[in-house]
C-alpha positions in Angstrom: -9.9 4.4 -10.7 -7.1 3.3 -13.0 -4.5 1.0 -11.7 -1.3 0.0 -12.4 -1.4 -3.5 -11.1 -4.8 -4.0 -12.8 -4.1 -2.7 -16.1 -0.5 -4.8 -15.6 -2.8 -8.2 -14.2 -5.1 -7.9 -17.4 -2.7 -8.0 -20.1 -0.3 -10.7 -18.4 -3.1 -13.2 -17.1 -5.2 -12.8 -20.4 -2.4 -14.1 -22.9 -1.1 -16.3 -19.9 -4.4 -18.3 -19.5 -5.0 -18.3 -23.7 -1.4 -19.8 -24.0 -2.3 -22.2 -21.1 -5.6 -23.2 -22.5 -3.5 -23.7 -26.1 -0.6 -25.4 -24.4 -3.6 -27.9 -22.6 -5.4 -28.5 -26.3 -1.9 -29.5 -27.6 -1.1 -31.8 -24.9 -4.1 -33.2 -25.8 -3.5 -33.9 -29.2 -0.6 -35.1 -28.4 -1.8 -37.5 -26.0 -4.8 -38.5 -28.2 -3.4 -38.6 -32.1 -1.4 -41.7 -30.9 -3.6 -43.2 -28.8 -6.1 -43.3 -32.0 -3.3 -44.0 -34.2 -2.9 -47.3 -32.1 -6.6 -48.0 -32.0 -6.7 -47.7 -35.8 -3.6 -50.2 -35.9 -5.2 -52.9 -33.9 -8.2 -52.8 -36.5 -5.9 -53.1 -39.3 -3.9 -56.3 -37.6 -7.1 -57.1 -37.6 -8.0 -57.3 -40.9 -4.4 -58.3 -42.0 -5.1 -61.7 -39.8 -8.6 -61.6 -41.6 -7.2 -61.4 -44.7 -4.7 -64.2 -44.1 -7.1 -66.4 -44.0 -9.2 -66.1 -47.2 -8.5 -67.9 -50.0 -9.7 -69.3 -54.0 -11.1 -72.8 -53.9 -13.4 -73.3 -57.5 -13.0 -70.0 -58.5 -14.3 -68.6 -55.6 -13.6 -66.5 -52.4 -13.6 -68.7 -49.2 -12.9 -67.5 -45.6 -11.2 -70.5 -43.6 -11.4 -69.0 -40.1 -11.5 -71.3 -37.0 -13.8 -71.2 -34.7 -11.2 -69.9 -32.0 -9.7 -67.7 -34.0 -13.1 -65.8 -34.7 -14.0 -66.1 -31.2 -10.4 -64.4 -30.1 -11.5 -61.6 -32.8 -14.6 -61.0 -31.1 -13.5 -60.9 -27.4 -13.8 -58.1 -25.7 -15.0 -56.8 -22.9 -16.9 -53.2 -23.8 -16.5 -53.0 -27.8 -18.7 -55.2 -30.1 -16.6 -56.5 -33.1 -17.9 -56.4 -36.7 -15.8 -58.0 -39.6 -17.2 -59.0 -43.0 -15.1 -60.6 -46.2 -16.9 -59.9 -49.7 -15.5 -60.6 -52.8 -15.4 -58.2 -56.0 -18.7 -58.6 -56.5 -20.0 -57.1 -52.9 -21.3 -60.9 -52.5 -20.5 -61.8 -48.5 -17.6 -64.8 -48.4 -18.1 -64.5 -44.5 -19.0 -62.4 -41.1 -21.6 -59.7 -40.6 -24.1 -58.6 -43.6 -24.7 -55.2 -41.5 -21.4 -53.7 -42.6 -21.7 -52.1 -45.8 -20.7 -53.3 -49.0 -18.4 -49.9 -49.8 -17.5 -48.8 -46.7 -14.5 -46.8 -47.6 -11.8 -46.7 -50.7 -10.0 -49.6 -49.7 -6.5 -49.2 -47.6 -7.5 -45.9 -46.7 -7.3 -45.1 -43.5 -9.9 -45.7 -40.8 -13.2 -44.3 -40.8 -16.1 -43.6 -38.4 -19.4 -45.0 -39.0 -22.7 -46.3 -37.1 -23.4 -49.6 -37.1 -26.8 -50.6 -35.2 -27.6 -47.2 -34.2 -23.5 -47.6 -32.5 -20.6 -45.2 -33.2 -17.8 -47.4 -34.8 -14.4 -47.5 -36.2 -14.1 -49.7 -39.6 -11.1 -50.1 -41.5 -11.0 -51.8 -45.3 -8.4 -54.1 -46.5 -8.2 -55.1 -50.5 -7.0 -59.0 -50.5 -5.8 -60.6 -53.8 -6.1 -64.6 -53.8 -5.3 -66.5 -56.9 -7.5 -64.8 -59.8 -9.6 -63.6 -57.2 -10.0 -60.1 -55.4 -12.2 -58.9 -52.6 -12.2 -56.7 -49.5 -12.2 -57.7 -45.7 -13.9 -54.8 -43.3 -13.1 -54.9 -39.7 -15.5 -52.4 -37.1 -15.3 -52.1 -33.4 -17.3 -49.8 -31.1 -15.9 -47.0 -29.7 -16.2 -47.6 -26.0 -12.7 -48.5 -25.2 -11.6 -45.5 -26.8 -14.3 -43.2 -25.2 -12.4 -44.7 -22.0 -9.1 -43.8 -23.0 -9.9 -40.5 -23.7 -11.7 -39.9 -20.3 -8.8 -41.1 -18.9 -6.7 -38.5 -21.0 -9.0 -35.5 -19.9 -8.6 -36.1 -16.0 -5.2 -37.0 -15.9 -4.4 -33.7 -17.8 -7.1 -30.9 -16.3 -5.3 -31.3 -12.8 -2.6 -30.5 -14.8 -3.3 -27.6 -16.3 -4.9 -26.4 -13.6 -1.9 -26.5 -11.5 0.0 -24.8 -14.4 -2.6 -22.2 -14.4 -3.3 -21.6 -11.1 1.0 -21.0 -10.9 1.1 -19.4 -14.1 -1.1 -16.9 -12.7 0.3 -17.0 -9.5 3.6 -16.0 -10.6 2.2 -12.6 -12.9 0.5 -11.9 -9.9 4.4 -12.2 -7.5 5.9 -10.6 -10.8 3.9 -7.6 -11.2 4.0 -7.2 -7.0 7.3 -7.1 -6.9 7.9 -4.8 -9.9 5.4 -2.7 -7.9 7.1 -2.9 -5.0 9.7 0.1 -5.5 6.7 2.5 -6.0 5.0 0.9 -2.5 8.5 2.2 -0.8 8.3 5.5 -2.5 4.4 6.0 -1.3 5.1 4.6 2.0 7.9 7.0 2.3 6.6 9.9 1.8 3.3 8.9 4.0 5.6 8.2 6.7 7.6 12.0 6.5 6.3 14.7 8.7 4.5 18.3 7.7 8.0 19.5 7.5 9.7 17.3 5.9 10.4 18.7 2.7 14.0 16.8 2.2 14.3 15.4 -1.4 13.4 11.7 -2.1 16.3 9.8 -2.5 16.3 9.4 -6.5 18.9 6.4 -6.7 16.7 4.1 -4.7 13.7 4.7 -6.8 13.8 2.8 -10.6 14.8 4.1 -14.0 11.4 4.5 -15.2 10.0 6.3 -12.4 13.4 8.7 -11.6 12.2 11.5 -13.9 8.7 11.8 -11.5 10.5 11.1 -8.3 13.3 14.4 -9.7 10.1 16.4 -10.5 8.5 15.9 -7.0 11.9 16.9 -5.9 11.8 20.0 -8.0 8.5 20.9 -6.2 9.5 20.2 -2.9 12.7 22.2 -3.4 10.2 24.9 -4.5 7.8 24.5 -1.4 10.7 25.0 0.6 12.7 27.9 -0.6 8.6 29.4 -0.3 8.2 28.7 3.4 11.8 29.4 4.4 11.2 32.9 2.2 8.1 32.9 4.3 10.1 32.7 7.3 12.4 34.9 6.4 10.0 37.6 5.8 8.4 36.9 9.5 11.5 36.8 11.4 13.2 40.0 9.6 9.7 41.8 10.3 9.3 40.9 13.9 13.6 42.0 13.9 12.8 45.2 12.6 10.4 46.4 14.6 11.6 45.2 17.7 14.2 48.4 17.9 11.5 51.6 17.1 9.1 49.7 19.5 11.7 49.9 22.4 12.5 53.3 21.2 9.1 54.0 21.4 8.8 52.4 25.0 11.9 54.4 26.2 10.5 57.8 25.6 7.2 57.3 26.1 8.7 55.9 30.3 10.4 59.5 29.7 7.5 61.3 29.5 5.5 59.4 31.8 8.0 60.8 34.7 7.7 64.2 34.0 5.0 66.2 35.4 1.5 66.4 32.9 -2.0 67.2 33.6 -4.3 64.1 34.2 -5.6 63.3 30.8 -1.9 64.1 29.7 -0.8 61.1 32.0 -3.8 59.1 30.9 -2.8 58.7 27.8 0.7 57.9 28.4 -0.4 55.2 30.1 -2.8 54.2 27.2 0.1 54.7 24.8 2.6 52.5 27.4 0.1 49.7 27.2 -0.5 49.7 23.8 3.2 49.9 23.1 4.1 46.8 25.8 1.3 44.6 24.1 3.1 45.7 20.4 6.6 44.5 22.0 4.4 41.2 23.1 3.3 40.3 19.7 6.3 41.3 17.6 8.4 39.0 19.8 6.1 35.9 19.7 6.1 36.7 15.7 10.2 36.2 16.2 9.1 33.4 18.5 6.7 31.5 15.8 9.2 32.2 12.7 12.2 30.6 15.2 10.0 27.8 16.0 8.7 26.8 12.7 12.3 26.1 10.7 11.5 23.0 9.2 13.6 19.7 11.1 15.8 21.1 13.4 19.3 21.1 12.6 21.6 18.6 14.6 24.1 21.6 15.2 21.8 23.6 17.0 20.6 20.4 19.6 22.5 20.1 22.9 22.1 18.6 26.0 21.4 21.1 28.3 20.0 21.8 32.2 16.1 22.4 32.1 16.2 24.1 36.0 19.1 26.4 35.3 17.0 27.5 31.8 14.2 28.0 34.0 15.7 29.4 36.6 17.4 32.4 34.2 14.2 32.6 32.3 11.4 33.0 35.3 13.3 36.3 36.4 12.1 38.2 33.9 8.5 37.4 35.2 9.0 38.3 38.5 8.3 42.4 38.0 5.0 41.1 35.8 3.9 39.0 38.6 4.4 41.7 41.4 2.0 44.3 39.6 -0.5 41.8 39.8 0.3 40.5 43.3 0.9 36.7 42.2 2.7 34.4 43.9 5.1 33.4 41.7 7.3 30.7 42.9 9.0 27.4 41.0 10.3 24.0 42.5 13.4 22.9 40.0 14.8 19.5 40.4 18.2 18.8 38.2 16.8 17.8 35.2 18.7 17.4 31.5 17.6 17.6 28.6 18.1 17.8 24.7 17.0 20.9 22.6 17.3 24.0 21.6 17.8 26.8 24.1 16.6 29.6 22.2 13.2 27.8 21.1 12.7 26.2 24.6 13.5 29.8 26.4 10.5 30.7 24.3 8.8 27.7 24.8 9.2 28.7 28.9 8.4 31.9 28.0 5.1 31.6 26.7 4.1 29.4 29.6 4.9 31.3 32.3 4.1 34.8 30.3 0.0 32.8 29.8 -0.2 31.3 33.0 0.6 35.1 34.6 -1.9 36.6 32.0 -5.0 34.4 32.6 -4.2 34.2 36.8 -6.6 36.9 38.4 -4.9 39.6 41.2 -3.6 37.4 44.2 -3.1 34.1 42.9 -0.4 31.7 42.1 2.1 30.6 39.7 4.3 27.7 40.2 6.9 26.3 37.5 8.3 22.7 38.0 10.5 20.1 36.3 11.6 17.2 37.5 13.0 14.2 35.9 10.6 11.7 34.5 10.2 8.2 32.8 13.9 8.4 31.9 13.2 12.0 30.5 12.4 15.7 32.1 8.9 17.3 32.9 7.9 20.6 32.7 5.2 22.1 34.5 3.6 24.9 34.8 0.1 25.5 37.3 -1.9 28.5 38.2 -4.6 29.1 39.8 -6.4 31.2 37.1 -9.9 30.3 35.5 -8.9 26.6 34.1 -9.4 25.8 30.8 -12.6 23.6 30.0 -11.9 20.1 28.9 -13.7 20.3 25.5 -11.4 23.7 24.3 -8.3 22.2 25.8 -7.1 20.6 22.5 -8.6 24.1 20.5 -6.1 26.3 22.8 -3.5 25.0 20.8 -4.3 26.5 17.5 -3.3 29.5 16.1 -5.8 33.1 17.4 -7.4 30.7 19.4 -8.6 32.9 22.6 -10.7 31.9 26.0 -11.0 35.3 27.2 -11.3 38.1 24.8 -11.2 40.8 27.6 -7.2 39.8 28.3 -4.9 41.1 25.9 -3.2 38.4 23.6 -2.9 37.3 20.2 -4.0 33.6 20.9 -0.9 32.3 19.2 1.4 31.7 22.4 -0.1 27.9 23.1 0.3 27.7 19.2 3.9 28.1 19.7 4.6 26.1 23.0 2.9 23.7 20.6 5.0 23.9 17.8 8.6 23.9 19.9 7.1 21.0 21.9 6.8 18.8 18.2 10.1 20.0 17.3 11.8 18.9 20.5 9.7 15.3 20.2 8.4 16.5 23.1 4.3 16.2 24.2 1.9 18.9 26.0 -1.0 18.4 27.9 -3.4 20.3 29.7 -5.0 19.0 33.5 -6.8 20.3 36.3 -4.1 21.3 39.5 -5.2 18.7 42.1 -7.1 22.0 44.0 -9.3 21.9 41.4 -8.6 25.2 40.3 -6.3 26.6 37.3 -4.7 24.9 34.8 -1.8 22.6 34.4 0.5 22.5 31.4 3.1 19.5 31.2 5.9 19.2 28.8 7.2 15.7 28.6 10.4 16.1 27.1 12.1 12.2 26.1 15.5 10.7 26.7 
């Protein structure tokens, strides 16, 4: 999967760790060229002092070097010293035979050799004496300078690896925190509800990623006008054939109460039925397109009495509940709460309108609310069949149906569900404490 950050983290730490590795070879040099350059001067004070001391006695080349002189040349405590004086003709005036005769153009600067199977450092230095000419070598191991360099090496790979190690460190904050406005943008639009299809805030987004951000907008502006067309559509369907169906209901009561044979009367009643269960389903259709609108708008939220909404709504039940010889009774504490009346009339509606449906003849129905945990509780028990606990979350979803021999649609739970999330309001289903029926519970919250 390609990434951002890692495609960002390769070509930052790359060159960072080459210019860190660069910047550490430098420093080096830096810290060694002198150190050598001092080394090399000590070899020529060396020979300097050497030469100081030769000089022409009968035409010849003689070194005059005290003993504690030579022995102060030769001191040291890890490098072996090696000096030799020849004259022009290579013959040795004085010091060690094992340096060479030519060991570099002389006053050049210094060389490395092997003397005795040793690394060494030799210098040449021409001396002029009367008439006479030769060349004084001075060599010392390379011991004291493998030290320094050592020393050079440890005291700088801490260093650099500090420098790295931040260097790296602060690519890595860098490219996190240019990263950071897209993480907000993600996380917002993780965090937004189903619904949500409100434009992403464009100014808090940056310049380089505004023109995606205004394009996601676009989409979601598209999405939206879609489902509110959607809507539309439902609600304006359901509207328009709520007046020919109660037409249709009024006349077909008007011929019902006239006098017809028996198969006449029949299907009236057929007709009646079929038409009722019509008016059913085209007004949960207006129910379901009122209940899916998208965030609910702050105008259409109000504090309102939940026992005087139930109390208006539960009359209309009362003639449904008498042809089936159900007890239908309610126990309504003052309770407040905030929503929308229209959607939580439905809401009531569809509880009460199931709970008579699935109740067989000569049971009970009992609608509650009461005030709890600082908000209001709606509840609704009969005394019907019960719903198992393994289809209680199903009941919820759309043509989801227990009992195909009652008529429904199976999308009235769908829609108690629906208002419920729009209120911020939960549902659950229990067993009455008989042990018979079912109990739905709306917990609505401060």
């Amino acid at each position: 999967m390609d990434s951002i950050r890692l495609r960002l983290l390769k070509w930052l730490i790359g060159p960072v760790l080459l210019l860190n590795l660069a910047g550490v070879a430098l420093s080096y040099a830096l810290a060694w060229i002198p150190a050598q350059i001092a080394f090399d001067q000590s070899l020529s004070d060396a020979a300097a002092m050497l030469g100081a001391h030769v000089s022409e006695r009968e035409g010849r080349l003689v070194l005059d070097l005290p003993p504690a002189a030579e022995r102060a040349l030769r001191e040291d405590e890890l490098d072996k010293v090696y000096f030799s004086v020849r004259d022009s003709q290579g013959r040795l005036v004085g010091g060690d035979a094992v340096l060479p005769v030519q060991p570099a153009r002389a006053g050049a600067p210094a060389v490395d050799s092997v003397l005795e199977k040793n690394p060494v450092r030799l210098v040449a230095l021409p001396v002029l004496t009367g008439q006479q000419q030769g060349i004084v070598v001075v060599a010392k191991t390379l011991r004291k300078r493998g030290q320094a360099r050592t020393a050079i090496v440890r005291a700088m790979l801490p260093l650099a690896a500090v420098f790295t190690l931040a260097s790296v460190g602060l690519v890595w904050l860098s490219v996190t925190n240019g990263l950071s406005p897209l993480h907000r943008v993600r996380a917002g639009i993780q965090a937004r509800s189903a619904e949500d299809l409100s434009p992403i805030p464009a100014g808090e987004v940056p310049l380089e990623v505004r023109p995606m951000v205004q394009s996601f907008n676009g989409l979601l502006e598209r999405v939206r006008e879609g489902a509110q067309a959607q809507q539309d559509f439902l609600a304006n369907v359901a509207h328009q054939l709520r007046t020919p169906l109660a037409g249709m209901r009024t006349q077909i009561e008007l011929l019902a109460a006239q006098e017809c044979t028996p198969a006449a009367a029949s299907s009236l009643a057929m007709m009646q039925a079929s038409t009722e269960r019509m008016i059913r389903q085209v007004n949960q259709l207006l129910a379901l397109a009122r209940a899916e609108p998208g965030p609910l708008r702050k105008t259409r939220m109000e504090r309102m009495a939940l026992d005087q909404l139930l109390e208006e709504s539960i009359q209309h039940f009362v003639e449904q509940a008498l042809r089936k010889d159900i007890d239908l009774g309610f126990d309504l504490q003052p309770t407040m709460v905030t929503g929308d009346r229209f959607l939580l009339r439905d809401l009531v509606d569809n509880l009460v309108d199931n709970a008579i449906r699935y109740t067989p003849p000569n049971g009970s129905v009992t609608v509650s609310c009461f005030p709890h945990l600082g908000g209001g509780m709606l509840t609704v028990e009969d005394s019907g069949p019960g719903i198992p606990p393994a289809k209680r979350e199903a009941v919820f979803q759309r043509f989801q149906r227990l009992d195909q021999k009652t008529n429904g649609s199976g999308i009235g739970l769908a829609i108690v569900r629906d208002i419920a999330t729009a209120h911020g309001a939960s549902v659950a289903i229990d067993t009455p404490a008989s042990g018979q029926g079912a109990l739905f519970s709306v917990y609505f919250p401060t």
